[in-house]
C-alpha positions as CSV (number, residue, x, y, z in Angstrom):
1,X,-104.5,-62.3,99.4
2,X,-102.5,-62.9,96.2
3,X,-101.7,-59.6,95.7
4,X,-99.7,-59.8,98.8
5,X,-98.5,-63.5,98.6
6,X,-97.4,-62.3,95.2
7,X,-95.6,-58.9,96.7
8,X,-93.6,-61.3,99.4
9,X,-92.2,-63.3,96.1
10,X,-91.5,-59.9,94.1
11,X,-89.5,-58.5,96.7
12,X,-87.4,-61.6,96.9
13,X,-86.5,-61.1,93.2
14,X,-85.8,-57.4,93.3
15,X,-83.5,-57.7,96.6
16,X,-81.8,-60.5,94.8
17,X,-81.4,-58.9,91.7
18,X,-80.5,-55.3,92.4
19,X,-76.9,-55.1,93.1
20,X,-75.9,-58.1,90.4
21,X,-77.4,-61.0,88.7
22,X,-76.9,-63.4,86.0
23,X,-79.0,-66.3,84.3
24,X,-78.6,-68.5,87.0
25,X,-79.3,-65.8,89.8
26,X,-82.4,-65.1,88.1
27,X,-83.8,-68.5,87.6
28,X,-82.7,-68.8,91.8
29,X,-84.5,-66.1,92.9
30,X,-87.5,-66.7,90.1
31,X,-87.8,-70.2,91.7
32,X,-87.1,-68.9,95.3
33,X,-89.8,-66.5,95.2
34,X,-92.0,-68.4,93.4
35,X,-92.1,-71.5,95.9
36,X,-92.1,-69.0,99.2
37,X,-95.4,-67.1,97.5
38,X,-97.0,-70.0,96.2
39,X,-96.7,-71.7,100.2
40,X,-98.3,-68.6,101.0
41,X,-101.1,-68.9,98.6
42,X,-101.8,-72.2,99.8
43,X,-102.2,-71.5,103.3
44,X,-104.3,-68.3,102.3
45,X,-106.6,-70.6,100.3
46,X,-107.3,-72.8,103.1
47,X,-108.0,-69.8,105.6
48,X,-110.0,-68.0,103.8
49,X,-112.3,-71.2,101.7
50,X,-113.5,-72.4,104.6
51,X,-114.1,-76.3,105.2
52,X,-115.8,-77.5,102.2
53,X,-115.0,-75.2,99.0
54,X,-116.5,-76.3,95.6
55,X,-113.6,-77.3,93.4
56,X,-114.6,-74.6,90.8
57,X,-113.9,-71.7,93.5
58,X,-110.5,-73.6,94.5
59,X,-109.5,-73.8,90.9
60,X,-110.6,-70.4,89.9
61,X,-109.1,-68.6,93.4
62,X,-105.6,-70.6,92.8
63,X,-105.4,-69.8,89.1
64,X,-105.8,-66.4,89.8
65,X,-103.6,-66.5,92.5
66,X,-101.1,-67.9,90.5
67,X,-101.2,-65.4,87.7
68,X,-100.8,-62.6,89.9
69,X,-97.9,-64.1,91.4
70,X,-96.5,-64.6,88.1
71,X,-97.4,-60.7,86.7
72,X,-95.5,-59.5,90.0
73,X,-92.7,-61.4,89.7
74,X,-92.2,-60.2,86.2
75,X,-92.4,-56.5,87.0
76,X,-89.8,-57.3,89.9
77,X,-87.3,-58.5,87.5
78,X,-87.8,-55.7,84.9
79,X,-87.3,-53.0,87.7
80,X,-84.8,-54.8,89.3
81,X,-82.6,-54.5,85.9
82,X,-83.5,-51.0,85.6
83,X,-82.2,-50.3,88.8
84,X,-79.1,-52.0,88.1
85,X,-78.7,-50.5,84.7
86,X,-79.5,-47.1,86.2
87,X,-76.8,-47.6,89.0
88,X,-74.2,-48.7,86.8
89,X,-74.6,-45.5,85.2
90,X,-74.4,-43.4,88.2
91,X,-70.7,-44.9,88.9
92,X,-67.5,-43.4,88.0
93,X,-65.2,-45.6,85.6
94,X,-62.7,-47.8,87.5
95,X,-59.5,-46.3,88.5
96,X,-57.1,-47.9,85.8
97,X,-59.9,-47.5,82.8
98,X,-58.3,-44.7,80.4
């Protein structure tokens, strides 16, 4: 369930980072994704624990949760600024440049 709690917060960032993005659209979307995936962890840990969890299997289920939410978000940016590296490649030079 992480895995795709984590995938719902990655594709945030790379949609929001594709075409353009600076320091501040990256902590945004970072945070953004972050906060919609971790809601979505938390709701996935209470479906799936059942009534009365030991706190060890909350902790350790949440952790990893947590991590891979983290990992996922990370590759998102790194692709996300190859894509936009890539594309900014691919475009011809504006029409005043000499």
């Amino acid at each position: 369930m992480a895995l795709i709690c984590g995938l719902i917060g990655a594709l945030i960032i790379f949609f929001m980072l594709r075409r353009k993005g600076g320091v501040g659209r990256h902590l945004i979307a970072f945070v953004l994704g972050f906060i919609v995936s971790g809601f979505l962890l938390i709701f996935a840990l209470a479906a799936t624990l059942g009534r009365a969890p030991s706190a060890e299997r909350v902790f350790i289920a949440s952790v990893v949760g947590v991590l891979v939410i983290l990992v996922l978000q990370g590759i998102a940016m790194l692709a996300a600024m190859f894509v936009r590296r890539n594309a900014a490649k691919a475009l011809p030079p504006p029409a005043g440049a000499a």
